[in-house]
Each structure stands twice: as C-alpha cells, then as structure tokens.
DRENMINU-997200 format. One record per residue: x, y, z of N, C-alpha, C in turn; residue number from 1. Coordinates in Angstrom, 3 decimals, decimal comma. Example, Ala and Ser with C-alpha at 12.3 -4.5 7.8 and 13.67 -1.06 7.14 Angstrom:
! DRENMINU-997200
+----------+----------+----------+----------+----------+----------+----------+----------+----------+-----+
!     n.px !     n.py !     n.pz !    ca.px !    ca.py !    ca.pz !     c.px !     c.py !     c.pz ! num !
+----------+----------+----------+----------+----------+----------+----------+----------+----------+-----+
!   13,190 !   -5,690 !    7,800 !   12,300 !   -4,500 !    7,800 !   13,200 !   -3,300 !    7,800 !   1 !
!   12,850 !   -2,250 !    7,080 !   13,670 !   -1,060 !    7,140 !   12,900 !    0,030 !    7,870 !   2 !
+----------+----------+----------+----------+----------+----------+----------+----------+----------+-----+
END
This chain:
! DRENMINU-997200
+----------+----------+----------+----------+----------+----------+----------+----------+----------+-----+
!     n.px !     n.py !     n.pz !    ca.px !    ca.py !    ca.pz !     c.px !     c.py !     c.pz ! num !
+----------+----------+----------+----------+----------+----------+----------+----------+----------+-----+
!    0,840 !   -1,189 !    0,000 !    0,000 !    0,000 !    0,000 !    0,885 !    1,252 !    0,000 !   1 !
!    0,703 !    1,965 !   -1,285 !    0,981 !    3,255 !   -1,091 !    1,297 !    4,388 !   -0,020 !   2 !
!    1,628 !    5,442 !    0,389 !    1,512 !    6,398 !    1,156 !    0,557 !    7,468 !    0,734 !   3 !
!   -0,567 !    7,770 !    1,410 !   -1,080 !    8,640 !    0,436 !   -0,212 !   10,453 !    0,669 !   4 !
!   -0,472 !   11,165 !    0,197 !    0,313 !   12,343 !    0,346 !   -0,093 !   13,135 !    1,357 !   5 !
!   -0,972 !   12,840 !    2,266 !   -1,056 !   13,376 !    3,492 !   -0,346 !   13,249 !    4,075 !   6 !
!   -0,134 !   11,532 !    4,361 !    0,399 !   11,002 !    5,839 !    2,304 !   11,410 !    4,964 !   7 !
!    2,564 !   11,146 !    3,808 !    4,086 !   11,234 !    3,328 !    4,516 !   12,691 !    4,039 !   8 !
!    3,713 !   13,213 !    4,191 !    3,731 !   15,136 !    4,289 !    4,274 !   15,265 !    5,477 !   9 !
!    3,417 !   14,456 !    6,096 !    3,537 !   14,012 !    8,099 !    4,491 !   13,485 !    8,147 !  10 !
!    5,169 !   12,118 !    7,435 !    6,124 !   11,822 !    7,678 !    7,432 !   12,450 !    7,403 !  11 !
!    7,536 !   12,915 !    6,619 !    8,733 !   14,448 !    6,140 !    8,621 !   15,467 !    7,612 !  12 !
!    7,772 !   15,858 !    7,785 !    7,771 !   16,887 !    8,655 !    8,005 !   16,539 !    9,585 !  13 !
!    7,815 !   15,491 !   10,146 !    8,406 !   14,925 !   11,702 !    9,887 !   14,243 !   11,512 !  14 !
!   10,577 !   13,945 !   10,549 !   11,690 !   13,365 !   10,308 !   11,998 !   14,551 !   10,263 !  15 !
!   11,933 !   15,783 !    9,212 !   13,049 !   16,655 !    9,262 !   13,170 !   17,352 !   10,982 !  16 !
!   11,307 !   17,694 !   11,675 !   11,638 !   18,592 !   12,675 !   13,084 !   17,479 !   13,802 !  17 !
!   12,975 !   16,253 !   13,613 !   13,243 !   15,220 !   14,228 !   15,038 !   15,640 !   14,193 !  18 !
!   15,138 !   15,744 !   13,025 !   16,911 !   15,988 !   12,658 !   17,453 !   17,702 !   13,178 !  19 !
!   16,457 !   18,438 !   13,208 !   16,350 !   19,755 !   13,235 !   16,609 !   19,647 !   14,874 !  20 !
!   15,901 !   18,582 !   15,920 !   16,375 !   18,639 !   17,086 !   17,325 !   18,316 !   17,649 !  21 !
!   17,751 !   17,404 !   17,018 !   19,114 !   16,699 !   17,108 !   20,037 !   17,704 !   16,998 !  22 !
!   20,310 !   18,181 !   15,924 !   21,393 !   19,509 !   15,600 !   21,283 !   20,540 !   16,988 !  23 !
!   19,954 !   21,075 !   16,883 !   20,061 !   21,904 !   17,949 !   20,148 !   21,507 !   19,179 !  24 !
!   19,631 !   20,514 !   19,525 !   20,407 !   19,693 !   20,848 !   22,184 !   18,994 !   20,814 !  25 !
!   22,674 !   19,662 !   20,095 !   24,466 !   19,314 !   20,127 !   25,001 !   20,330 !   20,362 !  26 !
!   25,983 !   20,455 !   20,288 !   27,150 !   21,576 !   20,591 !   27,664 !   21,870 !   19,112 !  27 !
!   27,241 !   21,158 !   18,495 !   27,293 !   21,497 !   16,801 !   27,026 !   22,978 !   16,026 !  28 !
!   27,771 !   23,815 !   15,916 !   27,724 !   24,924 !   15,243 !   27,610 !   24,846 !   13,627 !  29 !
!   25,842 !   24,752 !   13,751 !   25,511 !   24,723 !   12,460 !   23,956 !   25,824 !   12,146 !  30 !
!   23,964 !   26,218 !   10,907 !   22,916 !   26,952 !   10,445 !   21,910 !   26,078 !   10,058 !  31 !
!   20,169 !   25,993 !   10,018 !   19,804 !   25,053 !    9,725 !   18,232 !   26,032 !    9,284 !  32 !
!   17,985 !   25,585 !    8,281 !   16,810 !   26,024 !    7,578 !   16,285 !   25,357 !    6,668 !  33 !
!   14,619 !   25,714 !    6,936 !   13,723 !   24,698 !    6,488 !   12,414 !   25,361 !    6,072 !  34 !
!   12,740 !   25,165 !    4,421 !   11,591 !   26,230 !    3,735 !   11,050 !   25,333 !    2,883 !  35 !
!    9,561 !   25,793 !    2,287 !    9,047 !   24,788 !    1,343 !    9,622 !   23,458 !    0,488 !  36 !
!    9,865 !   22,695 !    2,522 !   10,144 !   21,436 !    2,424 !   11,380 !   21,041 !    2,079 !  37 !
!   12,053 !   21,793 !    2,387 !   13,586 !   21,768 !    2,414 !   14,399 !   22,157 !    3,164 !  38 !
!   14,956 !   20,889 !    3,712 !   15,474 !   21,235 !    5,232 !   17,136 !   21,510 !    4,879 !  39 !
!   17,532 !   22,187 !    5,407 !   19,202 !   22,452 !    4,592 !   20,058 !   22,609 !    5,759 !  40 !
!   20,742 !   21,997 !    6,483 !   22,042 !   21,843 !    7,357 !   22,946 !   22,326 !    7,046 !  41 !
!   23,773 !   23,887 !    7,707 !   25,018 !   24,081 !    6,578 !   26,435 !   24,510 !    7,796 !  42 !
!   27,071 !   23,469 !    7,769 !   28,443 !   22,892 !    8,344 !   29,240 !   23,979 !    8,680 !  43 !
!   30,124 !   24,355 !   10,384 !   30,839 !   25,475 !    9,973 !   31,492 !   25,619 !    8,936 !  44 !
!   32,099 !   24,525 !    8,499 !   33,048 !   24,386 !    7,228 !   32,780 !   24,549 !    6,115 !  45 !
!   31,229 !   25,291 !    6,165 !   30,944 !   25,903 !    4,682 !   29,828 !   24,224 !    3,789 !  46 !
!   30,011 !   22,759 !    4,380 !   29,527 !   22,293 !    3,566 !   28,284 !   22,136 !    4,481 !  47 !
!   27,071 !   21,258 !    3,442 !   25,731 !   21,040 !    3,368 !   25,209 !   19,975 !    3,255 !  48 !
!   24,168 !   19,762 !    3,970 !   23,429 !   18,548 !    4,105 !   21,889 !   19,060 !    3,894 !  49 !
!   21,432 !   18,504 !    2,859 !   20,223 !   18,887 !    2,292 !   19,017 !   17,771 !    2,178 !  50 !
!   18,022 !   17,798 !    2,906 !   16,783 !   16,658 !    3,284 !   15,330 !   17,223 !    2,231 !  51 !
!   15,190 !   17,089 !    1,149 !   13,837 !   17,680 !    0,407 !   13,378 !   16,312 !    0,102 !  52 !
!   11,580 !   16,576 !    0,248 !   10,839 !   15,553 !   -0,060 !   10,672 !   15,608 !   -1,608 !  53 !
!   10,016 !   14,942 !   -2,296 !    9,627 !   14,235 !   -3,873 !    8,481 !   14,093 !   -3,792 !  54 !
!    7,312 !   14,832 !   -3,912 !    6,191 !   14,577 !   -3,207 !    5,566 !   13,879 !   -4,684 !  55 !
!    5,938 !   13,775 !   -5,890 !    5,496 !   12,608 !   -6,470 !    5,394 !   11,277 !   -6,794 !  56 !
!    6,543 !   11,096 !   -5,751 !    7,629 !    9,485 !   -6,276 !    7,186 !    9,043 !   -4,558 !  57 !
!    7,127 !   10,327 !   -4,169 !    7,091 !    9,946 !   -2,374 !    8,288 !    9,619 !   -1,925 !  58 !
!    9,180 !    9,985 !   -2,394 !   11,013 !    9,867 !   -1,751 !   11,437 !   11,263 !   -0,591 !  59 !
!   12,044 !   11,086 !    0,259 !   12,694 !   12,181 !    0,896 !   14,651 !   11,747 !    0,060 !  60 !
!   14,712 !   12,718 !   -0,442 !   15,998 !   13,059 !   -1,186 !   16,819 !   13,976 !   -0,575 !  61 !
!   18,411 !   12,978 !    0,241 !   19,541 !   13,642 !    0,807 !   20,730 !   13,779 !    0,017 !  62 !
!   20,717 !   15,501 !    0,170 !   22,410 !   15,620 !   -1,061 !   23,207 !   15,565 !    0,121 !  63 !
!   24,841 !   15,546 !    0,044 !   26,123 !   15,616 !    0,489 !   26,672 !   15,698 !    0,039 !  64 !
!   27,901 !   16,245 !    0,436 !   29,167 !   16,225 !   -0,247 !   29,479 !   14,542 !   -0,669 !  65 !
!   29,247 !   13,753 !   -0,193 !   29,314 !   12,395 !   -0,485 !   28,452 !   11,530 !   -2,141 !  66 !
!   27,158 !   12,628 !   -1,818 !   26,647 !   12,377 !   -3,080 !   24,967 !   12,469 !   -2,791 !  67 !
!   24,376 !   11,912 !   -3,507 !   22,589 !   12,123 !   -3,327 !   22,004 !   10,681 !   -3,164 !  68 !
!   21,249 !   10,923 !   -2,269 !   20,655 !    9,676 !   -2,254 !   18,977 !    9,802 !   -1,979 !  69 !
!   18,212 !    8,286 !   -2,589 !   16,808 !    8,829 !   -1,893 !   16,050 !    7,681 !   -0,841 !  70 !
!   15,316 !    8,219 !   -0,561 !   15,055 !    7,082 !    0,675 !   13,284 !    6,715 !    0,635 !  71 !
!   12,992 !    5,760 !    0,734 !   11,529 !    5,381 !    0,352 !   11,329 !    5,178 !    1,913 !  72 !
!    9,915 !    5,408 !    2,248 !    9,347 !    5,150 !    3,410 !    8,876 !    3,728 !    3,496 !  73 !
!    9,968 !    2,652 !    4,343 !    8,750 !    1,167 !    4,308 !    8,107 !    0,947 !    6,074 !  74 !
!    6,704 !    0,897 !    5,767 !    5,476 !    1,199 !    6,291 !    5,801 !    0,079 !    7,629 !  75 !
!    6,637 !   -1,194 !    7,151 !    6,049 !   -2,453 !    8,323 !    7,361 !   -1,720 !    9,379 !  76 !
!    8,826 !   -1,041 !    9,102 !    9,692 !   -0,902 !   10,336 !    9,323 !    0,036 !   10,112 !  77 !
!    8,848 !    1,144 !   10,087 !    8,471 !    2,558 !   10,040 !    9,790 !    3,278 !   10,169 !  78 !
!   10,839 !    2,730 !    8,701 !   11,954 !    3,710 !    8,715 !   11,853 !    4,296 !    7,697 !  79 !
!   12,756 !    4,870 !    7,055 !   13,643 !    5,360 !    5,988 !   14,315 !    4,538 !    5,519 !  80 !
!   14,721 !    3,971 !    3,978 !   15,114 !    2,930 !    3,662 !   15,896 !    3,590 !    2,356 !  81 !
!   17,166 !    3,526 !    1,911 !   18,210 !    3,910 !    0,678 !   17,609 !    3,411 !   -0,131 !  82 !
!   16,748 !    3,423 !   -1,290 !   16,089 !    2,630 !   -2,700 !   17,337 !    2,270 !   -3,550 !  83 !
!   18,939 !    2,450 !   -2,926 !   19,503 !    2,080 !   -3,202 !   21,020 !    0,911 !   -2,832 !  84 !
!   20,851 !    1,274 !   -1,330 !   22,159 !    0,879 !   -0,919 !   21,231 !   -0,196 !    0,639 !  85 !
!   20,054 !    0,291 !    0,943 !   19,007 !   -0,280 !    1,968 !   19,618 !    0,583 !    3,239 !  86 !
!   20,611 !    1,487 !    3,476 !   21,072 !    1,731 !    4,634 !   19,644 !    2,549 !    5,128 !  87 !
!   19,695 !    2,727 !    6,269 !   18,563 !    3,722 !    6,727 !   18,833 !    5,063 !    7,456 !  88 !
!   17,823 !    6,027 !    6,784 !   18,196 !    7,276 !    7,148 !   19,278 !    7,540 !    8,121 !  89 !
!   18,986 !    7,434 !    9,545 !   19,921 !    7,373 !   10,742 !   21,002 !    6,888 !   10,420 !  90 !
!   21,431 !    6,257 !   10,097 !   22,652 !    5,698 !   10,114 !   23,685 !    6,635 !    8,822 !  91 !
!   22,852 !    6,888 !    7,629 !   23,339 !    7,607 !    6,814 !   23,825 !    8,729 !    7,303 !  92 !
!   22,908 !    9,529 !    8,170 !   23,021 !   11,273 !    8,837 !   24,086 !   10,775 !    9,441 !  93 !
!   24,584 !   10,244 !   10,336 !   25,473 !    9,677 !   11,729 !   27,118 !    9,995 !   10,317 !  94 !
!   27,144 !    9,183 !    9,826 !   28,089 !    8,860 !    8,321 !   28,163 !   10,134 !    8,065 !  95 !
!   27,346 !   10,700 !    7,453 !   27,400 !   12,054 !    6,539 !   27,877 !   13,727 !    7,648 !  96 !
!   27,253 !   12,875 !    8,868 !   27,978 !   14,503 !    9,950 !   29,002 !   14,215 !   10,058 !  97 !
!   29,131 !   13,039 !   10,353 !   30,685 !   12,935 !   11,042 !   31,830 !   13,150 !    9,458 !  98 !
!   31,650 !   12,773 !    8,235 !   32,035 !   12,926 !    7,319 !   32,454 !   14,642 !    7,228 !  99 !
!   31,724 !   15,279 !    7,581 !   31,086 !   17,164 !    6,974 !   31,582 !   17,673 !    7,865 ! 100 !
!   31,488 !   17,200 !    9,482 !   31,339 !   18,258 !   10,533 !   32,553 !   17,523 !   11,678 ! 101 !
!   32,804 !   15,756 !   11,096 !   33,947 !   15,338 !   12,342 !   33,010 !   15,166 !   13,975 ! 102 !
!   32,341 !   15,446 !   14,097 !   31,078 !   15,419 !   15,157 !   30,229 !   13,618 !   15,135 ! 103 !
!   29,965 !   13,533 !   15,994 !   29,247 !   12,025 !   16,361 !   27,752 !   12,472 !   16,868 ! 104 !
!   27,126 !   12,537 !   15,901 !   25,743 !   12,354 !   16,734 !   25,011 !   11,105 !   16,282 ! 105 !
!   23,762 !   11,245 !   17,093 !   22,875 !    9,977 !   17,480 !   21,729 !   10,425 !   16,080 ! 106 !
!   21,469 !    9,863 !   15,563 !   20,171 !    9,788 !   14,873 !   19,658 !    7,943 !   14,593 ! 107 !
!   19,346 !    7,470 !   16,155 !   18,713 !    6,303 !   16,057 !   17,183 !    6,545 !   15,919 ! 108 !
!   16,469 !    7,442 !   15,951 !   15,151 !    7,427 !   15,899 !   14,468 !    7,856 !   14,630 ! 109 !
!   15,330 !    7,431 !   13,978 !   15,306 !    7,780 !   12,613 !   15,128 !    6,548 !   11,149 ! 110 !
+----------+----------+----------+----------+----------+----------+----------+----------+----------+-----+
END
C-alpha cells in the first residue's frame, strides 16, 4: 500500500523537525533552515546537508558532499530505507555529519 500524500507530508515533517532537534540539541555549530520542504544543514566548514521531499515518487531526497541519495518510506519498520544501498536514514546522517562536521551524533530514531 501506497503512502497517500497526506500522511508522506507528516512523515517528512516529523523526520526533518526530528533531525532539526538533534542539531540543535548538540554543541554542533551549524545553520539550519527549512523552507518549502527543504530542510538544509550548513556545516561550519561551509559544507551542506540537504533533506527535500519528492512529493510525487514519495522519496525524501539527501544531497552531500558524499553524493545524493533517496530514501523510500517502508510502512512495516516505520523507517527510511536507501532505494539504493538499503542503509537507513539514521545511520546515513550519523556517516554524513561525522564525514562534513567530524562530530558524532545519534540519529537512532530515525
């Protein structure tokens, strides 16, 4: 079963506010903004971590300096899932800060 584009909407918005707390609950000196659905993380070091939904495909799509990836919502573990590599969201962010920023954070609820 599909996602219909309500609940995908809900699920974007509580994943990004979700990452948005995380950051601001660290000691992490980062800028973080989130405009028509585009949540954008930007590293003292000048680089970026960018979370926008696909609201036709129903993907949430993460750029990095590492590269782009997209992530399908599967419904039975209620994660985030790589449509390409299977890693899941959390674990990717954890990879991609510490990659950008050298910093260790937690994004298990993810």
């Amino acid at each position: 079963m599909s996602l219909t584009e309500a609940r995908f909407h809900d699920l974007v918005d509580a994943t990004q506010q979700a990452i948005e707390d995380i950051f601001d609950d660290s000691d992490l000196d980062v800028d973080l903004e989130n405009s028509a659905g585009v949540l954008t993380v930007r590293f003292e070091n000048g680089s970026q971590l960018i979370l926008s939904r696909q609201e036709p495909i129903r993907q949430l799509w993460v750029a990095a300096k590492s590269g782009g990836f997209h992530f399908d919502y599967d419904q039975p573990s209620e994660r985030w899932i790589c449509d390409t590599s299977d890693e899941l969201l959390g674990e990717m962010l954890v990879r991609i800060t510490q990659e950008q920023s050298g910093a260790d954070l937690e994004f298990d609820e993810l």
